[in-house]
C-alpha positions as CSV (number, residue, x, y, z in Angstrom):
1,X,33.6,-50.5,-9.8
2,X,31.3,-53.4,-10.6
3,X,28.3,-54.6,-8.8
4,X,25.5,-56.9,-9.7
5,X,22.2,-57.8,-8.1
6,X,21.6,-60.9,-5.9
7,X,18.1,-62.0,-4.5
8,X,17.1,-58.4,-5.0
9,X,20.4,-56.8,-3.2
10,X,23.4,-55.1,-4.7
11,X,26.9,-56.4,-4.7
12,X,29.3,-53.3,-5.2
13,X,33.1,-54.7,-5.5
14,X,35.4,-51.8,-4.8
15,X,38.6,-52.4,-7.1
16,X,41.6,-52.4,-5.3
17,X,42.7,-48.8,-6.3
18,X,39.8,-46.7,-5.2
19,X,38.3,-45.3,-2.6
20,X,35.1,-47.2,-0.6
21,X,33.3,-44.0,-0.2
22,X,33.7,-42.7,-3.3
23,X,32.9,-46.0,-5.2
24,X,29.8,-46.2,-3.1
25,X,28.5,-42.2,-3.9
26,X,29.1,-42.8,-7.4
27,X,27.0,-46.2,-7.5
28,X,24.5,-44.6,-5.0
29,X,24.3,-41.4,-7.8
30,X,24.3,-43.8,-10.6
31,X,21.1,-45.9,-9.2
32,X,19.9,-42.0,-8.4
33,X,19.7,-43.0,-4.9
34,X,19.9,-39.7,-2.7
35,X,19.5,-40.7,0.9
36,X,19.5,-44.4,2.8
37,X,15.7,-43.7,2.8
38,X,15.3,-44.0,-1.1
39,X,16.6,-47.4,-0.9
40,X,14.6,-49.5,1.4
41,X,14.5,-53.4,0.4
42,X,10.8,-54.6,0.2
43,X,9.6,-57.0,2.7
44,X,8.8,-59.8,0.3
C-alpha cells in the first residue's frame, strides 16, 4: 500500500495483489481513524 496527501486529501494506491478493504482498514487504523466521522475534511 502507498498513499500520499494532495491538497489536504489522501491518495491510497491498492497494489495489485491485495485486497481494497483490507488495504483501506489498515490505512484507516494506521492514520487511527475509527469511523467516517473522525475523518471529516475542513471546509477551508
Amino acid at each position: 500500500m502507498q498513499y500520499s496527501v494532495i491538497d489536504h486529501c489522501y491518495m491510497v494506491c491498492v497494489g495489485k495483489n491485495e485486497k481494497i478493504i483490507d488495504t483501506l482498514t489498515k490505512f484507516c487504523v494506521g492514520m487511527d481513524i475509527l469511523s467516517s466521522q473522525d475523518f471529516q475534511p475542513s471546509a477551508s
